[in-house]
VMD Tcl script that builds the backbone (N, CA, C; Angstrom):
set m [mol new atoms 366]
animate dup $m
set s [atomselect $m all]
$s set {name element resname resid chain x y z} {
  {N N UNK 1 A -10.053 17.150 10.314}
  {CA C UNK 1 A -10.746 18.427 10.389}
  {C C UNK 1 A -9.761 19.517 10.780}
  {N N UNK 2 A -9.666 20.860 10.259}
  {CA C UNK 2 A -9.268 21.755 10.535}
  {C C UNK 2 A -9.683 22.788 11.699}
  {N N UNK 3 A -8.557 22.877 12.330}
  {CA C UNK 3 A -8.750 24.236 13.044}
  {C C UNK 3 A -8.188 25.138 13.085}
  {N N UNK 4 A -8.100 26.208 12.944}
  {CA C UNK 4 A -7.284 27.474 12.218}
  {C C UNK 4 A -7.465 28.262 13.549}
  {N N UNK 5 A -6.656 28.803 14.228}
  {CA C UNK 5 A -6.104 29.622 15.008}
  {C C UNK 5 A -5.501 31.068 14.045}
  {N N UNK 6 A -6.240 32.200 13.993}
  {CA C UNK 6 A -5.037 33.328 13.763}
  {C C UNK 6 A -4.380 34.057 15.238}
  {N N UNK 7 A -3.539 34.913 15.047}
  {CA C UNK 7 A -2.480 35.363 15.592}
  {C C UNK 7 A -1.766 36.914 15.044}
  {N N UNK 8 A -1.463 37.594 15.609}
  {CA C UNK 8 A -0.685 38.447 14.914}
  {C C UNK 8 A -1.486 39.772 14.924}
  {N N UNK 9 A -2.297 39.633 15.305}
  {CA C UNK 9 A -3.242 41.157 15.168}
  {C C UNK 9 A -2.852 42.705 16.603}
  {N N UNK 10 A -3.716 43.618 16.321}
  {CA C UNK 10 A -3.080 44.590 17.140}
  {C C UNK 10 A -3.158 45.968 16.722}
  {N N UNK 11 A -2.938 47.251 17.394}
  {CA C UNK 11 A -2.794 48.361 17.300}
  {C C UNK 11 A -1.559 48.771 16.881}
  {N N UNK 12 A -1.842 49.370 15.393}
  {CA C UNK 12 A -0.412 49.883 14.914}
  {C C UNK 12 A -0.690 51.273 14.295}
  {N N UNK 13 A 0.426 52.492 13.971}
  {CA C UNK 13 A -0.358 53.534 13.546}
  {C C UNK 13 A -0.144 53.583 11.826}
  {N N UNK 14 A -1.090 54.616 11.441}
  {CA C UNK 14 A -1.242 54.597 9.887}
  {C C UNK 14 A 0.263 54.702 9.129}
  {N N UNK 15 A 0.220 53.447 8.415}
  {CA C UNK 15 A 2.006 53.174 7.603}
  {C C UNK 15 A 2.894 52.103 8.245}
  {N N UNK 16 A 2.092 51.734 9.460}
  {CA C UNK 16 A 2.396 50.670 9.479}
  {C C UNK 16 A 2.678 49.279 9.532}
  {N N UNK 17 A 3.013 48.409 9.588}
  {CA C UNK 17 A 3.124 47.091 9.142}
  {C C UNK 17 A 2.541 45.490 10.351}
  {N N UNK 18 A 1.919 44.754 10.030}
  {CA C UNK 18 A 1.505 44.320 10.845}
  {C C UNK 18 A 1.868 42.505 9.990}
  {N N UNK 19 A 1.749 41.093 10.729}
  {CA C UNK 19 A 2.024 40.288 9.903}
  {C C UNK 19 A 1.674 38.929 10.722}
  {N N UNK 20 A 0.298 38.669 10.274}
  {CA C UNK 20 A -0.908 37.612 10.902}
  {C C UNK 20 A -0.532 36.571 10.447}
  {N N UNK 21 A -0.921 35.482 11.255}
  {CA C UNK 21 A -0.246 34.139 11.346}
  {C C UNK 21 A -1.691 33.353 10.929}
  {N N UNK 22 A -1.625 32.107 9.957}
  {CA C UNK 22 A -3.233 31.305 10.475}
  {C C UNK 22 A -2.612 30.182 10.450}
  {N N UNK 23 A -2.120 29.609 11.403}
  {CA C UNK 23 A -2.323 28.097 11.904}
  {C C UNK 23 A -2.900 26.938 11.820}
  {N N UNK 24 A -2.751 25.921 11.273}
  {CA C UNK 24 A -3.905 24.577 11.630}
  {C C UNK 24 A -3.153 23.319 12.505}
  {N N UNK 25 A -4.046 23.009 13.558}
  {CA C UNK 25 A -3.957 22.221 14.524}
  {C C UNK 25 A -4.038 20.821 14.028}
  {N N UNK 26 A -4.744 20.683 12.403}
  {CA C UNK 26 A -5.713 19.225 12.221}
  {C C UNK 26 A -3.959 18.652 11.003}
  {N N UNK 27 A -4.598 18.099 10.321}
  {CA C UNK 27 A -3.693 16.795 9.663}
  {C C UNK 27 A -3.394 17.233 8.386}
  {N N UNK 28 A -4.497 18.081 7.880}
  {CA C UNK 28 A -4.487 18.015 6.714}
  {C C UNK 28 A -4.696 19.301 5.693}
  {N N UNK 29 A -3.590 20.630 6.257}
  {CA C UNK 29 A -3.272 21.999 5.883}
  {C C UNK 29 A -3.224 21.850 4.413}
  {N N UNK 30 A -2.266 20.807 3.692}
  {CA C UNK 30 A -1.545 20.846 2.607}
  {C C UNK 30 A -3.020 21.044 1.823}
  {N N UNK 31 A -4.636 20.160 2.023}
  {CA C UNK 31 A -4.865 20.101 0.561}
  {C C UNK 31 A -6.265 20.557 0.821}
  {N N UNK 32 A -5.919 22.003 1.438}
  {CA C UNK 32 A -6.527 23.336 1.118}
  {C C UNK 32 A -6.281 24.733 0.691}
  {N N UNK 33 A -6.996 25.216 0.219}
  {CA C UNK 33 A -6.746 26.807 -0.179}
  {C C UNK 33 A -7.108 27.797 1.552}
  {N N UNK 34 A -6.282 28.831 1.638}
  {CA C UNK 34 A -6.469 29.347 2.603}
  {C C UNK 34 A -6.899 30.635 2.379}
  {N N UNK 35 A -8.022 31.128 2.663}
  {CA C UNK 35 A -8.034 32.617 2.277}
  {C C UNK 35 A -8.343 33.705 3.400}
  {N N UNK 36 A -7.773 34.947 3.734}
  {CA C UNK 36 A -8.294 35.584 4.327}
  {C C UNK 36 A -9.003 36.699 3.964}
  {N N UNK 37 A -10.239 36.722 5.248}
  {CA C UNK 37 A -11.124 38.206 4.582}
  {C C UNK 37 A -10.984 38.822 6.120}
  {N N UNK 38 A -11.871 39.639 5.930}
  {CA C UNK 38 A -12.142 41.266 7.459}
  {C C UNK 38 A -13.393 41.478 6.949}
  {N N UNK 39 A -13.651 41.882 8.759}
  {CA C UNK 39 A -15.265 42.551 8.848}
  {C C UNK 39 A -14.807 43.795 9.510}
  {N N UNK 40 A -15.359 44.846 9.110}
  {CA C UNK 40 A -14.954 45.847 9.814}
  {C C UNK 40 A -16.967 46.122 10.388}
  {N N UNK 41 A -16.611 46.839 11.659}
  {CA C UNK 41 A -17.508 47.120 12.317}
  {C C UNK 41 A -18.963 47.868 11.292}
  {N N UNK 42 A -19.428 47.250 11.506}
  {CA C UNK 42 A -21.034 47.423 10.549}
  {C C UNK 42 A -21.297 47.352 9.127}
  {N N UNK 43 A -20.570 46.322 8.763}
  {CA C UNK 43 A -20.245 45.716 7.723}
  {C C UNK 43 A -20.019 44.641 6.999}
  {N N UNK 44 A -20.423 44.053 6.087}
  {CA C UNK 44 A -20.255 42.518 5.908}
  {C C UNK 44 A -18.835 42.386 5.694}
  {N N UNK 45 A -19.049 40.642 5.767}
  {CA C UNK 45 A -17.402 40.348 5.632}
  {C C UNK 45 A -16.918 40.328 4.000}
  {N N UNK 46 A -15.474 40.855 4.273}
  {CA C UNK 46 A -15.504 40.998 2.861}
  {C C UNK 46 A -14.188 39.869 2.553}
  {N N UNK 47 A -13.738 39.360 1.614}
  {CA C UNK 47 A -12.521 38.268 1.045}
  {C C UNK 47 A -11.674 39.431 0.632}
  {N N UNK 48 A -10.276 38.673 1.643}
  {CA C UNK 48 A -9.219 39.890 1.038}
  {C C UNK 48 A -8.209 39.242 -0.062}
  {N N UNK 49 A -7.857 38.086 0.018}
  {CA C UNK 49 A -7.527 37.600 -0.194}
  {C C UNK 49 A -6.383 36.291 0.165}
  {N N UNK 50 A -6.063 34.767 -1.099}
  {CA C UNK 50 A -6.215 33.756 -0.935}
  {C C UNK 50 A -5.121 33.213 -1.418}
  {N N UNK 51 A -4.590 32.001 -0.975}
  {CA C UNK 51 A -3.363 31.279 -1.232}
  {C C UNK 51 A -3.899 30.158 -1.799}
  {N N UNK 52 A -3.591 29.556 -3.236}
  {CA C UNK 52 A -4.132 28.016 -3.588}
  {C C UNK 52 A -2.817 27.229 -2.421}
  {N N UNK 53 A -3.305 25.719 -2.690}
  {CA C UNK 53 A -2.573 24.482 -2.680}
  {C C UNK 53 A -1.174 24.981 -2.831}
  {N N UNK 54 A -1.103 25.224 -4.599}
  {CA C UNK 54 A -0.003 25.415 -4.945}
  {C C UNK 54 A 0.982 26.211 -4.969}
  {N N UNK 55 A 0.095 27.390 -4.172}
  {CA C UNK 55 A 1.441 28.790 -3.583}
  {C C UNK 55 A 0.571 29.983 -4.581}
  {N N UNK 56 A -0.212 29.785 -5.359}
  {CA C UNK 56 A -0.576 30.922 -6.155}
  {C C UNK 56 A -1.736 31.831 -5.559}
  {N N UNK 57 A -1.179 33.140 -5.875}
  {CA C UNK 57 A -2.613 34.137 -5.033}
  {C C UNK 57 A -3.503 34.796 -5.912}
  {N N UNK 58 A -4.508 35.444 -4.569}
  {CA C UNK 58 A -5.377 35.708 -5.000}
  {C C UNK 58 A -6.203 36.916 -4.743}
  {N N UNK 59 A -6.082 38.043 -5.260}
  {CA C UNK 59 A -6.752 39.077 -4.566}
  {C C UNK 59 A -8.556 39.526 -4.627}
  {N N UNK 60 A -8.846 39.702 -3.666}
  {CA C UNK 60 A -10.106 40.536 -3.845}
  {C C UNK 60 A -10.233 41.814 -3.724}
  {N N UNK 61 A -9.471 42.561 -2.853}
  {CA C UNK 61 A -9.481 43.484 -2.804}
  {C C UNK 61 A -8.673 44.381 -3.387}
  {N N UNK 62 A -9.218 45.672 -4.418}
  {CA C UNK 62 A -8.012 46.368 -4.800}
  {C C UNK 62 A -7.203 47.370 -4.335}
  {N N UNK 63 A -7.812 47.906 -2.536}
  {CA C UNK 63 A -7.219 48.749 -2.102}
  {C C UNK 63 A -6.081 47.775 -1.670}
  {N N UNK 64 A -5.677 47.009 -1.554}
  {CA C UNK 64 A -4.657 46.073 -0.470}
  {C C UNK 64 A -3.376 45.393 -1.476}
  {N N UNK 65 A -3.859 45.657 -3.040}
  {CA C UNK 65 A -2.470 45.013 -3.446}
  {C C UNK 65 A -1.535 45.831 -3.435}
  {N N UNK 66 A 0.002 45.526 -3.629}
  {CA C UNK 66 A 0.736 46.315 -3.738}
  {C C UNK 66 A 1.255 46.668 -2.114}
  {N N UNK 67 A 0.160 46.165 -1.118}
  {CA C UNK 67 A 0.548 46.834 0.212}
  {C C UNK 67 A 0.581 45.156 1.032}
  {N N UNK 68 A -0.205 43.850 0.734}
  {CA C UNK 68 A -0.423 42.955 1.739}
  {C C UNK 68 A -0.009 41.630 0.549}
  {N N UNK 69 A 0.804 40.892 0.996}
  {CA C UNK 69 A 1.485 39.938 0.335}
  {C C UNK 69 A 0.507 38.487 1.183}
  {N N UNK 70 A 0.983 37.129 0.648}
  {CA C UNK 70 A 0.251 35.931 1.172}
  {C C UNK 70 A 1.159 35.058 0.869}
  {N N UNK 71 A 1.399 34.224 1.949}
  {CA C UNK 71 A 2.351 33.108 2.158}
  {C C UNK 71 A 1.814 31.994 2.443}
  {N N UNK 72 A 2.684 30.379 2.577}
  {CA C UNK 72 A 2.286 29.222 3.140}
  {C C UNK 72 A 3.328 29.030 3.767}
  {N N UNK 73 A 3.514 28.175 4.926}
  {CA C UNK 73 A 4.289 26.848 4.784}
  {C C UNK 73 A 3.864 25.685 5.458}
  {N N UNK 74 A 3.710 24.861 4.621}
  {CA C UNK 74 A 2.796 23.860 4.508}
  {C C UNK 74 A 3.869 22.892 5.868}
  {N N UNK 75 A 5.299 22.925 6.112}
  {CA C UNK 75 A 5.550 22.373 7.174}
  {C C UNK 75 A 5.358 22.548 8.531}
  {N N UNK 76 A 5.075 23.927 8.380}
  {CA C UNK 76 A 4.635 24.362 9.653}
  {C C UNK 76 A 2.762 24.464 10.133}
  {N N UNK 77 A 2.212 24.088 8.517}
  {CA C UNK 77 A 0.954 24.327 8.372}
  {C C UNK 77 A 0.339 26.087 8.916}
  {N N UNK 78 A 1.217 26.736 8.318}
  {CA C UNK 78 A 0.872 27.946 8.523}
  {C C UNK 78 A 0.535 28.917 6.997}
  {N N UNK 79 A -0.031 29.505 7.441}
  {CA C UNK 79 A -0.611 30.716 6.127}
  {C C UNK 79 A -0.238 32.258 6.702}
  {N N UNK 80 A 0.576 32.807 6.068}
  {CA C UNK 80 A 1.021 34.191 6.955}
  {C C UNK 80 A 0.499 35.144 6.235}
  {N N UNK 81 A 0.252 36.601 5.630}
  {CA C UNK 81 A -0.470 37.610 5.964}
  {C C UNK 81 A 0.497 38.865 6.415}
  {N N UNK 82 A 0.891 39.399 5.612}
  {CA C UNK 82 A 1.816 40.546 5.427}
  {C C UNK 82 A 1.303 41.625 4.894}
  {N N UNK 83 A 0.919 42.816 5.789}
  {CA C UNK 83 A 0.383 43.693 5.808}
  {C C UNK 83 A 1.221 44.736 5.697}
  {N N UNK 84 A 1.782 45.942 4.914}
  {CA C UNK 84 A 2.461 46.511 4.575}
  {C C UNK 84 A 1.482 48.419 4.818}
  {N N UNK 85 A 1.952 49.529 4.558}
  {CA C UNK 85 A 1.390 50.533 4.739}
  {C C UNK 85 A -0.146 50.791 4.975}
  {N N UNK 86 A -0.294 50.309 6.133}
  {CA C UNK 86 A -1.261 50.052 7.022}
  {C C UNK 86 A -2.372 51.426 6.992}
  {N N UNK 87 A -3.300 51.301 6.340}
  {CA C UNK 87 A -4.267 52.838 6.537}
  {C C UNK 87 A -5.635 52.374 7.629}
  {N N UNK 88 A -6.288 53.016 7.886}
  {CA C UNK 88 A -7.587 53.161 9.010}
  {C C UNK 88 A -8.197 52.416 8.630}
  {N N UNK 89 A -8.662 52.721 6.777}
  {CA C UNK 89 A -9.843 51.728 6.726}
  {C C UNK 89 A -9.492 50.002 6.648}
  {N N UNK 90 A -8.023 49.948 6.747}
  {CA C UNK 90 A -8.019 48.484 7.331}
  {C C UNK 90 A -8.456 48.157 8.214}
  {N N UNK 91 A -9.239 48.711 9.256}
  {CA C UNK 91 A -9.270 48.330 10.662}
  {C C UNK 91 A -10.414 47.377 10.181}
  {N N UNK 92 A -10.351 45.942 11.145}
  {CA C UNK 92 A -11.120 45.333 10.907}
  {C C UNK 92 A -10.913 44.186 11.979}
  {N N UNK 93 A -11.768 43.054 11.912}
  {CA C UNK 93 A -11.851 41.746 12.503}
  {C C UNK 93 A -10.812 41.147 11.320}
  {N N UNK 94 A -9.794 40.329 11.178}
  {CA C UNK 94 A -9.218 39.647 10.319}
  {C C UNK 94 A -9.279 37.962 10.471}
  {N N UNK 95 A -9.779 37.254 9.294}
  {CA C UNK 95 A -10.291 36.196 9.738}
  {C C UNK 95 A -9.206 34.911 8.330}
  {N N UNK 96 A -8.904 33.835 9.044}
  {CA C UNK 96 A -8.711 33.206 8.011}
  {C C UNK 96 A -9.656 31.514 7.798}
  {N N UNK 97 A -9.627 31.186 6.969}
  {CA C UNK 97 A -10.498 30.660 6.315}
  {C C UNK 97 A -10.290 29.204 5.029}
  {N N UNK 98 A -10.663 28.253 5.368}
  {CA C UNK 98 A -10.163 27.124 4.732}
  {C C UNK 98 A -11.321 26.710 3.682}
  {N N UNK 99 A -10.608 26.502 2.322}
  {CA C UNK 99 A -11.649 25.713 1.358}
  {C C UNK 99 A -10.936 24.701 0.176}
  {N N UNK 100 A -11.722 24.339 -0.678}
  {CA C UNK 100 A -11.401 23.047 -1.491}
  {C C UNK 100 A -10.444 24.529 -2.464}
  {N N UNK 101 A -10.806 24.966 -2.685}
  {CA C UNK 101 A -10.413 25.729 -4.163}
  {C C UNK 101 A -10.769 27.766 -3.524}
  {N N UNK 102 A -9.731 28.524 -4.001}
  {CA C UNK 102 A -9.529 29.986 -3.695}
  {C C UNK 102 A -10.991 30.257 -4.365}
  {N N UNK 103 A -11.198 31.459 -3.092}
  {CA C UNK 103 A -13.110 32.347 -3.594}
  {C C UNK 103 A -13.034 33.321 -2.982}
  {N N UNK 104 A -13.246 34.174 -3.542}
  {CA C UNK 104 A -13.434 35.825 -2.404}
  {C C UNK 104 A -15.122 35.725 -1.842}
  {N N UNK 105 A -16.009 34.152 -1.749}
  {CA C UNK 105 A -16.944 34.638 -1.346}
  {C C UNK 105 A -16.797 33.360 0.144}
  {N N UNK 106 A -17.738 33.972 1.353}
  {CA C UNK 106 A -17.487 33.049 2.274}
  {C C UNK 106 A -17.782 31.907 2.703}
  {N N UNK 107 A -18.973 32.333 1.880}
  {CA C UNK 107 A -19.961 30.492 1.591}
  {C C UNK 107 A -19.019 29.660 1.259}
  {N N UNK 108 A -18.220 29.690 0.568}
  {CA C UNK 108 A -17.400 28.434 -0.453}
  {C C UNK 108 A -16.649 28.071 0.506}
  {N N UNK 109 A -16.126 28.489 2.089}
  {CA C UNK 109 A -15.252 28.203 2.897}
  {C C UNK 109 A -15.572 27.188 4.048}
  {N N UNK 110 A -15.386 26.321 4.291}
  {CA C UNK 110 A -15.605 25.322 4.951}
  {C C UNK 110 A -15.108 25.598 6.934}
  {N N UNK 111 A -14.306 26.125 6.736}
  {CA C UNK 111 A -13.598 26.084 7.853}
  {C C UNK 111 A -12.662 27.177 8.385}
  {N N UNK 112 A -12.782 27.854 9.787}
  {CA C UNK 112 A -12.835 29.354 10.551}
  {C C UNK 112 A -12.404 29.461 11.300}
  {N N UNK 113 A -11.209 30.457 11.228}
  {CA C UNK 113 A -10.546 30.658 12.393}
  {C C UNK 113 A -11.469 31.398 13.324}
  {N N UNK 114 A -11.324 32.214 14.922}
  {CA C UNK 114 A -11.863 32.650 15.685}
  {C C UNK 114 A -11.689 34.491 15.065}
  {N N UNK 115 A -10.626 34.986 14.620}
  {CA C UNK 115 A -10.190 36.280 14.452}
  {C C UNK 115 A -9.793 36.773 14.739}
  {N N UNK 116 A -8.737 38.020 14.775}
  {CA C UNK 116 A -7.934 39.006 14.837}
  {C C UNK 116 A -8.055 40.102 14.672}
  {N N UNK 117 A -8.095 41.109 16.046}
  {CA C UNK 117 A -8.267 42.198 15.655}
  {C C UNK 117 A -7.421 43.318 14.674}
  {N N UNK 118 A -7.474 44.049 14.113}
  {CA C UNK 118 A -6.533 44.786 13.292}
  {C C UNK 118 A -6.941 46.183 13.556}
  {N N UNK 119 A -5.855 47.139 14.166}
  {CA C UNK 119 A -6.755 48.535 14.314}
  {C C UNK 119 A -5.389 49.238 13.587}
  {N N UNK 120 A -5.935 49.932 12.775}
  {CA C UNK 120 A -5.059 51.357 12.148}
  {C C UNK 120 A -5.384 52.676 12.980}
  {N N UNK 121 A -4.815 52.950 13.995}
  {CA C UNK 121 A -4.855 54.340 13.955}
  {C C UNK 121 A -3.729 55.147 15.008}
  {N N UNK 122 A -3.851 56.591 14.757}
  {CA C UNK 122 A -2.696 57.504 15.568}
  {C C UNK 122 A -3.083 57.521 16.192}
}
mol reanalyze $m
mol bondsrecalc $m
mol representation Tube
mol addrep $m
């Protein structure tokens, strides 16, 4: 069984860069997809996007490409989260998230980290 710890969250101002960690404690990182989404305050959660098995991504969101990249390493059993020109309406809860196969929806996810705060502002 998985347990996903994130990490890495925090107050940074607009432009800049922030770079979240998701962790698993359990045995068996390699033969899942990892995806992360955010809830921002009064709002559902939304899928930001997802790393397969095999290293390939996945976006849901289109304000965030171009600005937030997605990593593995499966030796360290980590999933990293590279957040690049950081604006407000990122602010959010940042959550990562374990499943059989990449989904921008949350049902399909089996397994939850606790979360990370993320605040954009001056």
């Amino acid at each position: 069984q998985l347990q996903l710890v994130e990490s890495g969250g925090g107050l940074v101002q607009p432009g800049g860069s922030l770079r979240l960690s998701c962790v698993d404690s359990g045995f068996t990182f390699d033969y899942y997809a990892i995806g992360w989404f955010r809830q921002a305050a009064g709002k559902e959660r939304e899928g930001v996007l997802c790393i397969s098995t095999s290293g390939g991504d996945f976006y849901y969101v289109d304000s965030v490409k171009g600005r937030f990249t997605i990593s593995r390493d499966n030796a360290k059993s980590t999933v990293f989260l590279q957040m690049n020109s950081l604006k407000p309406e990122d602010t959010a809860v940042y959550y990562c998230a374990a499943a059989d196969y990449c989904s921008g929806y949350a049902y399909e996810y089996d397994y939850w980290g606790q979360g990370t705060q993320v605040t954009v502002s001056s």
